[in-house]
PQR file with spaces between the fields and no chain letter, atoms N, CA, C, O and H, PARSE charges and radii, in Angstrom:
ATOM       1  N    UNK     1      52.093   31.147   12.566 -0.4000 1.5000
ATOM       2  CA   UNK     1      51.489   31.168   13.882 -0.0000 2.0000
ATOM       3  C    UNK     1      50.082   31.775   13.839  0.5500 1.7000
ATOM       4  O    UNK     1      49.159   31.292   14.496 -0.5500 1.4000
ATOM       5  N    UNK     2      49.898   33.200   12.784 -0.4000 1.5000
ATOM       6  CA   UNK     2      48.717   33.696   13.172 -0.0000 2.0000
ATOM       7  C    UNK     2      47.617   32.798   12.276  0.5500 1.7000
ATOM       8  O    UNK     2      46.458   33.175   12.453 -0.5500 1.4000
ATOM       9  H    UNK     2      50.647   33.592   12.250  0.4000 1.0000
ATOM      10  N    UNK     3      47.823   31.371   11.090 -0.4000 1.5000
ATOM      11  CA   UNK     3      46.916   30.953   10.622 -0.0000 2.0000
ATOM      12  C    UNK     3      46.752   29.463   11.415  0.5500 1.7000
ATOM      13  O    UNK     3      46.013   28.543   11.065 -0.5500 1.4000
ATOM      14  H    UNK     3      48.764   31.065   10.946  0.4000 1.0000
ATOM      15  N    UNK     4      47.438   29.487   12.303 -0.4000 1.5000
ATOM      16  CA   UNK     4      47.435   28.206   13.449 -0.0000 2.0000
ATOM      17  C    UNK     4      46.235   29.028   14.316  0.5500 1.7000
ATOM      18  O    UNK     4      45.136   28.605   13.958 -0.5500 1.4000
ATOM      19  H    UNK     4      48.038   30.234   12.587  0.4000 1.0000
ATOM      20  N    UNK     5      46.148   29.838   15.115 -0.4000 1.5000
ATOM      21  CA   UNK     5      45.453   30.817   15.763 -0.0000 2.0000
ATOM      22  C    UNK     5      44.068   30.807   14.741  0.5500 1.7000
ATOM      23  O    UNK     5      43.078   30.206   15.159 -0.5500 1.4000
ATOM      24  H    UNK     5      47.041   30.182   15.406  0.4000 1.0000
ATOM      25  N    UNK     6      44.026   31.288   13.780 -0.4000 1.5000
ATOM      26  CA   UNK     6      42.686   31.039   12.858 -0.0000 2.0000
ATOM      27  C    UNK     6      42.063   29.770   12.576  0.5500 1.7000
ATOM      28  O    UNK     6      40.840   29.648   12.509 -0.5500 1.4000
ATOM      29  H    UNK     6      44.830   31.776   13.440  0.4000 1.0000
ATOM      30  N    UNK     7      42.993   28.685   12.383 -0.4000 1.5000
ATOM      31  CA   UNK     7      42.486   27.503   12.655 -0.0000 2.0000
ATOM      32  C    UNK     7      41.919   27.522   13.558  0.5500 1.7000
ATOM      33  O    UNK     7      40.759   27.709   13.193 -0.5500 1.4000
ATOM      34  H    UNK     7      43.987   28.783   12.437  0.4000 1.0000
ATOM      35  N    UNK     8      41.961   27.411   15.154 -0.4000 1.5000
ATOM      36  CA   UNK     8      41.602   27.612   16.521 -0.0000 2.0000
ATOM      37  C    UNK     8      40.104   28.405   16.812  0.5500 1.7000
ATOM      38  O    UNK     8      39.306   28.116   17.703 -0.5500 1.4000
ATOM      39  H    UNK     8      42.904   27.259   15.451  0.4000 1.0000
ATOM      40  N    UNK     9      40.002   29.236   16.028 -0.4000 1.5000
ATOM      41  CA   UNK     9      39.320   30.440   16.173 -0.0000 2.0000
ATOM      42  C    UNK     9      38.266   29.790   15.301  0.5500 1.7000
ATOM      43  O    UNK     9      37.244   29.456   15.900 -0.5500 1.4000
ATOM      44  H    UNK     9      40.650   29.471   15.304  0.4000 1.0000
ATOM      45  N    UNK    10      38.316   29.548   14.013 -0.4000 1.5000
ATOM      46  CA   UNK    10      37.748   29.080   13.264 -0.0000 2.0000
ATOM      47  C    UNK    10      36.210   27.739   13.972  0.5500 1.7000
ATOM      48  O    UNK    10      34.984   27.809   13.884 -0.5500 1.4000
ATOM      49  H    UNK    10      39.146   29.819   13.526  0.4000 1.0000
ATOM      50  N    UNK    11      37.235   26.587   14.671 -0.4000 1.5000
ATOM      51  CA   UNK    11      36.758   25.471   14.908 -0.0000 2.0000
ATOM      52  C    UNK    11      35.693   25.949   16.572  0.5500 1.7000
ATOM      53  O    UNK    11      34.527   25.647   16.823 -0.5500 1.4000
ATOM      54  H    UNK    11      38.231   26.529   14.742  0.4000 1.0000
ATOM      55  N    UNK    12      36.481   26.594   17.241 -0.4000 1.5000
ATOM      56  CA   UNK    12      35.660   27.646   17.985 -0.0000 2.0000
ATOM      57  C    UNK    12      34.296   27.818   17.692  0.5500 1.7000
ATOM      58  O    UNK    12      33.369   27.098   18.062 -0.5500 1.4000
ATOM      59  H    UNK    12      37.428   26.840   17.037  0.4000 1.0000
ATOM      60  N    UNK    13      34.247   28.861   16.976 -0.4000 1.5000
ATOM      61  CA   UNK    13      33.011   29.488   16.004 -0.0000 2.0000
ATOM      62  C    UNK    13      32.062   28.468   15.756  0.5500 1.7000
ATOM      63  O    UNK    13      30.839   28.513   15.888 -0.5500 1.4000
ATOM      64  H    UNK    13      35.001   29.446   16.675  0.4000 1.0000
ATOM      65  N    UNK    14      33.024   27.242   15.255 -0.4000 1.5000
ATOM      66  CA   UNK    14      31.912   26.311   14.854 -0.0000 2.0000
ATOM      67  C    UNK    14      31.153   25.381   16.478  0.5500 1.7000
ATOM      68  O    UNK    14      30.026   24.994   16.789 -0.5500 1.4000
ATOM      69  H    UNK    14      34.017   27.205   15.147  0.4000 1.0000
ATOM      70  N    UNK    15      32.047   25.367   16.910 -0.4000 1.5000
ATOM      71  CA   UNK    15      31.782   24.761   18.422 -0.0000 2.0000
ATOM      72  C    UNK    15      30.208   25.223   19.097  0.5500 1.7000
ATOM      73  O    UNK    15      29.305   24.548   19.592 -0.5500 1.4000
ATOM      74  H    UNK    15      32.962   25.681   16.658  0.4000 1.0000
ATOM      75  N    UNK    16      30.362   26.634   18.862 -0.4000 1.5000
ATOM      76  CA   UNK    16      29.312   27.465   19.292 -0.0000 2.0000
ATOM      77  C    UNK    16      28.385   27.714   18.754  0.5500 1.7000
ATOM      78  O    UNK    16      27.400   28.061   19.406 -0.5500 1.4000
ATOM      79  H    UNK    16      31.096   27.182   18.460  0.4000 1.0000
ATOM      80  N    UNK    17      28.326   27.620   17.073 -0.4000 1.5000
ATOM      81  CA   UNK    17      27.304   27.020   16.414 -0.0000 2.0000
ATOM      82  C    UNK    17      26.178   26.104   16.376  0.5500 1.7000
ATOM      83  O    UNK    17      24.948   26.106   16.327 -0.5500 1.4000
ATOM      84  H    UNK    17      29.126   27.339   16.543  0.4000 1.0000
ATOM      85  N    UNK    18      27.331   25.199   16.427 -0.4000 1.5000
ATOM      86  CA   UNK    18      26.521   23.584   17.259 -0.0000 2.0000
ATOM      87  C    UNK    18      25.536   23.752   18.338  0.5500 1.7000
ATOM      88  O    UNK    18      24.450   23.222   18.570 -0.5500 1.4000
ATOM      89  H    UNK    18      28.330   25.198   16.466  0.4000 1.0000
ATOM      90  N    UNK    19      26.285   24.702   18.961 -0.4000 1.5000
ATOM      91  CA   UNK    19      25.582   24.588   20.779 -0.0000 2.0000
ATOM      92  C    UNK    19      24.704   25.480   20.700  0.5500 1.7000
ATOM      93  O    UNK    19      23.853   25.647   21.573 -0.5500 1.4000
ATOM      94  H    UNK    19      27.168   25.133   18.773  0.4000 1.0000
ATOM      95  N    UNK    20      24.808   26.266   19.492 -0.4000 1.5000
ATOM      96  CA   UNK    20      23.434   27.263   19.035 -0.0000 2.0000
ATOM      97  C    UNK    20      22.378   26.313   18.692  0.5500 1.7000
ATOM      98  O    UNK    20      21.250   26.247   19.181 -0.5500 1.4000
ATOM      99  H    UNK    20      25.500   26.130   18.783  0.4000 1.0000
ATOM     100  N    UNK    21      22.872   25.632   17.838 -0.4000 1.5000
ATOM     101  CA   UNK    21      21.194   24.933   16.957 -0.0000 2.0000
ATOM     102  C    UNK    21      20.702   23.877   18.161  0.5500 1.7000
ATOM     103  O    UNK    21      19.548   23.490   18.341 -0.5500 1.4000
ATOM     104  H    UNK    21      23.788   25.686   17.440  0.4000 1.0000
ATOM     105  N    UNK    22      21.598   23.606   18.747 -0.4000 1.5000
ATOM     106  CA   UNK    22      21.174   22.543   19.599 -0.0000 2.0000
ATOM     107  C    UNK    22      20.477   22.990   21.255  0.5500 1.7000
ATOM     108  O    UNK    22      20.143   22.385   22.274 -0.5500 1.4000
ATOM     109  H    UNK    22      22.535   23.921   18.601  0.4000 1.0000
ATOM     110  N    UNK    23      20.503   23.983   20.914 -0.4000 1.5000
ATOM     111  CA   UNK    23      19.975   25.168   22.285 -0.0000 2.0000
ATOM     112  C    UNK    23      18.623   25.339   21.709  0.5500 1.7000
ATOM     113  O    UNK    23      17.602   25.098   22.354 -0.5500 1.4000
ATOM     114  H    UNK    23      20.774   24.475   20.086  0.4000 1.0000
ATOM     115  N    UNK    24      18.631   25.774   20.444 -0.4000 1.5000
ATOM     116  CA   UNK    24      17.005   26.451   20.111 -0.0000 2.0000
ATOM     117  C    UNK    24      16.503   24.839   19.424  0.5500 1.7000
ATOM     118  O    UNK    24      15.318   24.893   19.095 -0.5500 1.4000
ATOM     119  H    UNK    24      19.460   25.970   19.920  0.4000 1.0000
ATOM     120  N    UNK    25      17.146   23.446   19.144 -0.4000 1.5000
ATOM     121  CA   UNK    25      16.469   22.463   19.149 -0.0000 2.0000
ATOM     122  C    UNK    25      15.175   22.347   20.544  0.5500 1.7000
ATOM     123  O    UNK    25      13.949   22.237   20.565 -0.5500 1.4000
ATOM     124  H    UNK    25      18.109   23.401   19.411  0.4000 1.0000
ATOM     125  N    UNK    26      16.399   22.455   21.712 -0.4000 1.5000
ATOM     126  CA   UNK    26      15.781   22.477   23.170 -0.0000 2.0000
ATOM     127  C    UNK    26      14.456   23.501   23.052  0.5500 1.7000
ATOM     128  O    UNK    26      13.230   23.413   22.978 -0.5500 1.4000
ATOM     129  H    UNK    26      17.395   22.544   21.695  0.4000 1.0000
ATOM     130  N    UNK    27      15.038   24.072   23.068 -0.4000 1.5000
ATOM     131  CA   UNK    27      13.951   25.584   23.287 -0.0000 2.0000
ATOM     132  C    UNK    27      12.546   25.024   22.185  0.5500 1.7000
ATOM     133  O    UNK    27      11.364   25.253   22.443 -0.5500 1.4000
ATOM     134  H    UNK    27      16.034   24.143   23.127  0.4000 1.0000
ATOM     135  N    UNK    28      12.931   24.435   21.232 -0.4000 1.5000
ATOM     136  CA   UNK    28      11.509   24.305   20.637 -0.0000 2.0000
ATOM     137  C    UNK    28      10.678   23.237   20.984  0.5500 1.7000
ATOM     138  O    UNK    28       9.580   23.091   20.446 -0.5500 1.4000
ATOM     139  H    UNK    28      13.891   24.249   21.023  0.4000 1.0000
ATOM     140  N    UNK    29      11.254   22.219   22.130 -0.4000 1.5000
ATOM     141  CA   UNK    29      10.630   21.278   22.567 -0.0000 2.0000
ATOM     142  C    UNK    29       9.560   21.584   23.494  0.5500 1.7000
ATOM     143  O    UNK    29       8.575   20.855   23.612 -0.5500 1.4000
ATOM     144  H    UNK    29      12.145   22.338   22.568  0.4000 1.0000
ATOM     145  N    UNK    30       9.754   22.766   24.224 -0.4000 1.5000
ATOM     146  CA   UNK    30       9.140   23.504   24.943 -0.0000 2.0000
ATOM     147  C    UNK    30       7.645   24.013   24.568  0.5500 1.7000
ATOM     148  O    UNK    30       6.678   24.256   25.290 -0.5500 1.4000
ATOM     149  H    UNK    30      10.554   23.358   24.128  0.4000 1.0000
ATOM     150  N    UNK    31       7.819   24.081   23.188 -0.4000 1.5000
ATOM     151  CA   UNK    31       6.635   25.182   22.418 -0.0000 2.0000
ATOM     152  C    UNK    31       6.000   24.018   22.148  0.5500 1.7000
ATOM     153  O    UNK    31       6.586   23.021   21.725 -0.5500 1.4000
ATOM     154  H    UNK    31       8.605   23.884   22.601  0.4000 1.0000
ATOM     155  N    UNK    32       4.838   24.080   22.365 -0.4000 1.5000
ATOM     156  CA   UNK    32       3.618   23.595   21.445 -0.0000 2.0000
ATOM     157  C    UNK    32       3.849   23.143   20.054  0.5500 1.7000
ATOM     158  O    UNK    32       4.348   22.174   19.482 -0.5500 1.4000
ATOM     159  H    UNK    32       4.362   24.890   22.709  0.4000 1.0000
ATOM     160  N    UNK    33       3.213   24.376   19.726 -0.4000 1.5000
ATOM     161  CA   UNK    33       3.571   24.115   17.910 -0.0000 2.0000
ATOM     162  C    UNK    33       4.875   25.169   17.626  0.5500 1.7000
ATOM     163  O    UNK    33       4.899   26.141   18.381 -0.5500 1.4000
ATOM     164  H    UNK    33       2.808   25.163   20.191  0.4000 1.0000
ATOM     165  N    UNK    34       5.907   25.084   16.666 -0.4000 1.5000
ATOM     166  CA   UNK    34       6.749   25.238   16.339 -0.0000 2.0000
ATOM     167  C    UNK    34       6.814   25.062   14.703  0.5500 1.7000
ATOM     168  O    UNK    34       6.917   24.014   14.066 -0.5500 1.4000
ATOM     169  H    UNK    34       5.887   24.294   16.053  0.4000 1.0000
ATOM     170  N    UNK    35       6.692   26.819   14.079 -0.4000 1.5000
ATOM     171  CA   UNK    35       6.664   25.962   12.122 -0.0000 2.0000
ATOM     172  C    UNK    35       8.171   24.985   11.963  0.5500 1.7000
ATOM     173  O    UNK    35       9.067   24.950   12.806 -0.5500 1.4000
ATOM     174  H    UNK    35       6.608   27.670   14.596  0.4000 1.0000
ATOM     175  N    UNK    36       8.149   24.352   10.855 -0.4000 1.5000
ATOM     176  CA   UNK    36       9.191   23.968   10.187 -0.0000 2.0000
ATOM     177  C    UNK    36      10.567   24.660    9.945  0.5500 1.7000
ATOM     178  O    UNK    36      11.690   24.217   10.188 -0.5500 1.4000
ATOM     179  H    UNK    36       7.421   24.380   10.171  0.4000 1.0000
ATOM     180  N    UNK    37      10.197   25.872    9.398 -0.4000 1.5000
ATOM     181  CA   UNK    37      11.160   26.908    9.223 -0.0000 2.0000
ATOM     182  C    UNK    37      11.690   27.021   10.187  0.5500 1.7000
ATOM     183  O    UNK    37      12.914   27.064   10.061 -0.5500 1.4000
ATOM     184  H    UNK    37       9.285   26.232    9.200  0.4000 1.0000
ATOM     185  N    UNK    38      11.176   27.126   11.561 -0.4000 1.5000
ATOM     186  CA   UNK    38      12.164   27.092   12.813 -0.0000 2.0000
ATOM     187  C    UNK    38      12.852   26.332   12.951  0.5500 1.7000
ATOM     188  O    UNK    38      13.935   26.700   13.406 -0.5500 1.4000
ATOM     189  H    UNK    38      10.182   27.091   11.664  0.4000 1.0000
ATOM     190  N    UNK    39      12.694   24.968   12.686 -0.4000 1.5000
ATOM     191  CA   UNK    39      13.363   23.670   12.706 -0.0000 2.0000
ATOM     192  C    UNK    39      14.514   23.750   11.784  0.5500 1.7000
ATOM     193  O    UNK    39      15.650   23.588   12.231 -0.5500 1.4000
ATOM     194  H    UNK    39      11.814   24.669   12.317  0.4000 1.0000
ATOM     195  N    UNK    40      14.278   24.025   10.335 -0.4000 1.5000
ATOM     196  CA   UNK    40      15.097   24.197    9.661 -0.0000 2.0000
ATOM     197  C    UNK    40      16.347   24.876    9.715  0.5500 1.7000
ATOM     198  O    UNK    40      17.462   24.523    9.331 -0.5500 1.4000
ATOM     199  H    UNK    40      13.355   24.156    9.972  0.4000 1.0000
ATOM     200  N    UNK    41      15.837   26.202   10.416 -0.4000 1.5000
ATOM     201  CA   UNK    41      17.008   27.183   10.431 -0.0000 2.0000
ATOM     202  C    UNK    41      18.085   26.779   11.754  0.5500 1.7000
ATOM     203  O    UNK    41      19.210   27.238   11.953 -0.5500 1.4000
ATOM     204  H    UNK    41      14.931   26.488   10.728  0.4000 1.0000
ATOM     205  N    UNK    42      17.425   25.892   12.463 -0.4000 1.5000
ATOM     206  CA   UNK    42      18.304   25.152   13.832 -0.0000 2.0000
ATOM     207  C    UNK    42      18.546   24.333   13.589  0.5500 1.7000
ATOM     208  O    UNK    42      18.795   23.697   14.613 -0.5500 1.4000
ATOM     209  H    UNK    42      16.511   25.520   12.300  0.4000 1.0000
ATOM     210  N    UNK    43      18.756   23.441   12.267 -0.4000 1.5000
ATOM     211  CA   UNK    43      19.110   22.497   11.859 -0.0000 2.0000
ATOM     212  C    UNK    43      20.674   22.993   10.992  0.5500 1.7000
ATOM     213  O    UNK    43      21.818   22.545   10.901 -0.5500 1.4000
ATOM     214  H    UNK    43      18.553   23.958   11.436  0.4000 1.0000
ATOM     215  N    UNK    44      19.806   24.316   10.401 -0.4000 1.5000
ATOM     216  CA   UNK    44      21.202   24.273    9.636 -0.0000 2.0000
ATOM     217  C    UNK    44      22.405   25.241   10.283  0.5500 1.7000
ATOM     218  O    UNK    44      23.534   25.236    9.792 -0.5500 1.4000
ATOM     219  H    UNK    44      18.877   24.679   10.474  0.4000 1.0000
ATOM     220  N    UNK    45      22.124   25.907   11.204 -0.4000 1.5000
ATOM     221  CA   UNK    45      22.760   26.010   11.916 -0.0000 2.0000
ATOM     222  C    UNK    45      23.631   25.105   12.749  0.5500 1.7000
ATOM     223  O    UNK    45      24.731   25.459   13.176 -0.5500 1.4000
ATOM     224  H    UNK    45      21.207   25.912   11.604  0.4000 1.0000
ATOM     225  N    UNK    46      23.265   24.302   12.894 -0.4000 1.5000
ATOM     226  CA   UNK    46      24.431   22.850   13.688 -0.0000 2.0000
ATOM     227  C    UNK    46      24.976   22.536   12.234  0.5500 1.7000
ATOM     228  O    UNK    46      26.195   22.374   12.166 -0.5500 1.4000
ATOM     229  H    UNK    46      22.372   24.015   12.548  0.4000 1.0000
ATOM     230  N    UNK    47      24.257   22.428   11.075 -0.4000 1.5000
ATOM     231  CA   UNK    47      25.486   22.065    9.595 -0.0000 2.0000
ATOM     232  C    UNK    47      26.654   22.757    9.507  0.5500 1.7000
ATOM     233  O    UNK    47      27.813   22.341    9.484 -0.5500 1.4000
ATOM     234  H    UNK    47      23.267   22.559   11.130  0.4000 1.0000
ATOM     235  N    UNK    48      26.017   24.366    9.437 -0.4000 1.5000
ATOM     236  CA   UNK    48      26.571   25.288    9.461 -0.0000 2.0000
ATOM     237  C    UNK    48      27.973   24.876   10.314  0.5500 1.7000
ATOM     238  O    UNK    48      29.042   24.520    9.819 -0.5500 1.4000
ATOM     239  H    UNK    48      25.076   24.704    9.456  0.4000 1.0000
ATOM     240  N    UNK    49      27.624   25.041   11.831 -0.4000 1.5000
ATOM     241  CA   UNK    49      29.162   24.591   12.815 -0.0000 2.0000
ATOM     242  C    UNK    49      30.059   23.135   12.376  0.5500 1.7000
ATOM     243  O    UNK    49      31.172   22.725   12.704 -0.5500 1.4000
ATOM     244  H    UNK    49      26.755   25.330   12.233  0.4000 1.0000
ATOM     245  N    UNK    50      28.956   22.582   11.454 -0.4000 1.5000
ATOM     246  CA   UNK    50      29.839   21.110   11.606 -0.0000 2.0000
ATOM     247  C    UNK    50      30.941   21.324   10.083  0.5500 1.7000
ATOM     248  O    UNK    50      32.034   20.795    9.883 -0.5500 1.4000
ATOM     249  H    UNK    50      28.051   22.915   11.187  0.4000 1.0000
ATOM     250  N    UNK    51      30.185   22.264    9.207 -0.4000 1.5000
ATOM     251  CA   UNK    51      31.340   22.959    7.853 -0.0000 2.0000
ATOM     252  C    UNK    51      32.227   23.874    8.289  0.5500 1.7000
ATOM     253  O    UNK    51      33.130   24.125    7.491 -0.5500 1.4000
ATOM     254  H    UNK    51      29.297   22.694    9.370  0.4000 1.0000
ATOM     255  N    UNK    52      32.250   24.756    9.873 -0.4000 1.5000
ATOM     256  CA   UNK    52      33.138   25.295    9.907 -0.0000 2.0000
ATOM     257  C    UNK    52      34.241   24.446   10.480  0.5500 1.7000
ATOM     258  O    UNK    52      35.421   24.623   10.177 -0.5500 1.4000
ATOM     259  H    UNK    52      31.517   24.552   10.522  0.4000 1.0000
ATOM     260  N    UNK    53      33.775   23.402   11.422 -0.4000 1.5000
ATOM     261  CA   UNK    53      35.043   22.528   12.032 -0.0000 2.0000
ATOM     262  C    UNK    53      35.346   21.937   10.973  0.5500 1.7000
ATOM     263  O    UNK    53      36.572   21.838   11.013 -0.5500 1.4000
ATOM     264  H    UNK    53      32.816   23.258   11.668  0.4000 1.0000
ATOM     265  N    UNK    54      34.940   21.438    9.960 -0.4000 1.5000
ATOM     266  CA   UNK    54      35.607   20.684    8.919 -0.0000 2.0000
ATOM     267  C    UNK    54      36.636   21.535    8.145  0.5500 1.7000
ATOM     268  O    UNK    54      37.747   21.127    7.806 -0.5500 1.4000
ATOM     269  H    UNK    54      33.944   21.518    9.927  0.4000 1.0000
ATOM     270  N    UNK    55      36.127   22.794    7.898 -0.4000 1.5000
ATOM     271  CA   UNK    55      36.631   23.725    7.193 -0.0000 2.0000
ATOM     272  C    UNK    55      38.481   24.130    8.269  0.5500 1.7000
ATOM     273  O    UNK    55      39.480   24.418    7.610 -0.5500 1.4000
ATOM     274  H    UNK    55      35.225   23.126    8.172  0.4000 1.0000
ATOM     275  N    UNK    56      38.540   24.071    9.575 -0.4000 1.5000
ATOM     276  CA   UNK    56      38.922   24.153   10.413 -0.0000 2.0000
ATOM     277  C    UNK    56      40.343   22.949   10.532  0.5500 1.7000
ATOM     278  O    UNK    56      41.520   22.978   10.893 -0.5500 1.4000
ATOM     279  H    UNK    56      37.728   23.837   10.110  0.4000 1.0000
ATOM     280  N    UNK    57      39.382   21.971    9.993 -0.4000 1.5000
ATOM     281  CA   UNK    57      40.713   20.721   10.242 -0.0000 2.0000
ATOM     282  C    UNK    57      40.935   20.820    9.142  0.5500 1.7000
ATOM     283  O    UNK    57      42.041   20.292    9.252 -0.5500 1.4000
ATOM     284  H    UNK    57      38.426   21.947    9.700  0.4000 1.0000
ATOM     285  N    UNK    58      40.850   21.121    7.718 -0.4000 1.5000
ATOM     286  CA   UNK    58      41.494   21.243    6.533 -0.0000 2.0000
ATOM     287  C    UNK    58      42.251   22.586    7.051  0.5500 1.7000
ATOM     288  O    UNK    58      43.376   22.407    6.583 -0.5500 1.4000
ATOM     289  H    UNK    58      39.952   21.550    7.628  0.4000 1.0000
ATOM     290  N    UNK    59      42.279   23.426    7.519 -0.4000 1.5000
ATOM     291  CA   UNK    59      43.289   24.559    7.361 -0.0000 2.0000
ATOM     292  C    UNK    59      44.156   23.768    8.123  0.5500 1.7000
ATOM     293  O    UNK    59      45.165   23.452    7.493 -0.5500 1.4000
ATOM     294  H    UNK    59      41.366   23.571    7.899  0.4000 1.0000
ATOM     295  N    UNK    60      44.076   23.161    9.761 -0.4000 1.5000
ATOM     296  CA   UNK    60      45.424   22.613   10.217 -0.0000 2.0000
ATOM     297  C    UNK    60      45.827   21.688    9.879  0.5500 1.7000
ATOM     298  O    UNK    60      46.814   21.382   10.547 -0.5500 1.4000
ATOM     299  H    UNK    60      43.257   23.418   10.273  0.4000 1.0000
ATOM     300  N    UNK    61      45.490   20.711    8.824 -0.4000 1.5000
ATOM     301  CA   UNK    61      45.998   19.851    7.666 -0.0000 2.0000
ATOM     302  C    UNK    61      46.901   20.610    6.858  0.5500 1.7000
ATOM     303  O    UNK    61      48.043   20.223    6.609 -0.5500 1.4000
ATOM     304  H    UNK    61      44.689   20.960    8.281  0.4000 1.0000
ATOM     305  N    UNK    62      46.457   21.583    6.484 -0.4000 1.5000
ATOM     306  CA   UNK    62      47.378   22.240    5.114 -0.0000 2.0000
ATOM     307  C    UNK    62      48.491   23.091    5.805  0.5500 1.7000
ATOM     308  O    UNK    62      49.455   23.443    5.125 -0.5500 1.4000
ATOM     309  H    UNK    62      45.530   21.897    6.686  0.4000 1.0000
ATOM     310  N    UNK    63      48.412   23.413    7.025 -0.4000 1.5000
ATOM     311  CA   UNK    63      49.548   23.415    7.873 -0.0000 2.0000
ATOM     312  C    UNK    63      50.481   22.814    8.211  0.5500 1.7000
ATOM     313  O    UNK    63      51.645   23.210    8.276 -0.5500 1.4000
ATOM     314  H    UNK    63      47.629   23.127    7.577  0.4000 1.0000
ATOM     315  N    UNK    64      49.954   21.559    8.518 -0.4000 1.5000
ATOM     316  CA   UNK    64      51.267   20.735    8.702 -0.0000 2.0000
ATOM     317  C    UNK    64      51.721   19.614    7.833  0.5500 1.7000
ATOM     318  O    UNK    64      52.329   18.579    8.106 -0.5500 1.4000
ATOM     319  H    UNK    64      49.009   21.237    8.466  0.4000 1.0000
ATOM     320  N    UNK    65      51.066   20.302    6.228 -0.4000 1.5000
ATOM     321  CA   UNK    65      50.983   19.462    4.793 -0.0000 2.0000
ATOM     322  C    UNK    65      52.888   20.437    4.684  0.5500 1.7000
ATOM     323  O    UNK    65      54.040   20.022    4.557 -0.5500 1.4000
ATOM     324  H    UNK    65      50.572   21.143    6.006  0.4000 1.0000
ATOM     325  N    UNK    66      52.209   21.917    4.836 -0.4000 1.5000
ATOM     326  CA   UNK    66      53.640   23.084    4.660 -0.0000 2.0000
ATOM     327  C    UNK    66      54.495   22.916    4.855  0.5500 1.7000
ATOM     328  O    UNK    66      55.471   22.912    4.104 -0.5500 1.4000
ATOM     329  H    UNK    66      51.273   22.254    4.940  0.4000 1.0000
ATOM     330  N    UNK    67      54.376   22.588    6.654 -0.4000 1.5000
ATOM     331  CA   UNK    67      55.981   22.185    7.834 -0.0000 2.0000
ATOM     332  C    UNK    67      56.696   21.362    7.561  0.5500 1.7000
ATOM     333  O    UNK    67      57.922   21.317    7.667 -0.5500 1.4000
ATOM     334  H    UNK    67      53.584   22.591    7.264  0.4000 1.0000
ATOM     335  N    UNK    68      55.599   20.249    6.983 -0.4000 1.5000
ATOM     336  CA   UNK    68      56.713   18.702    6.644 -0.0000 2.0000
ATOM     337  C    UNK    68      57.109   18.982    4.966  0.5500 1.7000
ATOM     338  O    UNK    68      57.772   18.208    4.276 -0.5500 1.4000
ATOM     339  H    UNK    68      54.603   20.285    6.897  0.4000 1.0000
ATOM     340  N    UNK    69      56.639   20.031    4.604 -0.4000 1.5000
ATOM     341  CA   UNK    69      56.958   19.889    3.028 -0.0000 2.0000
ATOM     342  C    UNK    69      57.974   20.703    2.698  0.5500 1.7000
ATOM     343  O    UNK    69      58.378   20.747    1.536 -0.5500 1.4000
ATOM     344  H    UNK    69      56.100   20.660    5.165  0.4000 1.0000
């Protein structure tokens, strides 16, 4: 139960990730000039959330790889 709950928690985290890089995407549309490095680091930040949901559906895969096994 409590690594069903971490799954959850996990894909979460990444949820909010996403909505991080994709917030300061916004926010830099705003600015004038904007270096690269800014871009970058709000880029990989949405990677970042999209490896934790992946990371996320492999744990509740290997969960219910267990139950049925």
């Amino acid at each position: 139960m409590r690594t069903t709950i971490l799954a959850y928690v996990i894909a979460f985290v990444g949820l909010v990730m996403i909505a991080v890089g994709v917030w300061s995407l916004l926010l830099f549309e705003a600015a004038e000039t904007v270096p690269l490095a800014d871009y970058l680091t709000a880029i990989g930040t949405i990677a970042g959330g999209l490896a934790m949901g992946g990371l996320a559906q492999a744990l509740r895969l290997l969960l219910e790889i267990n139950r049925r096994g």
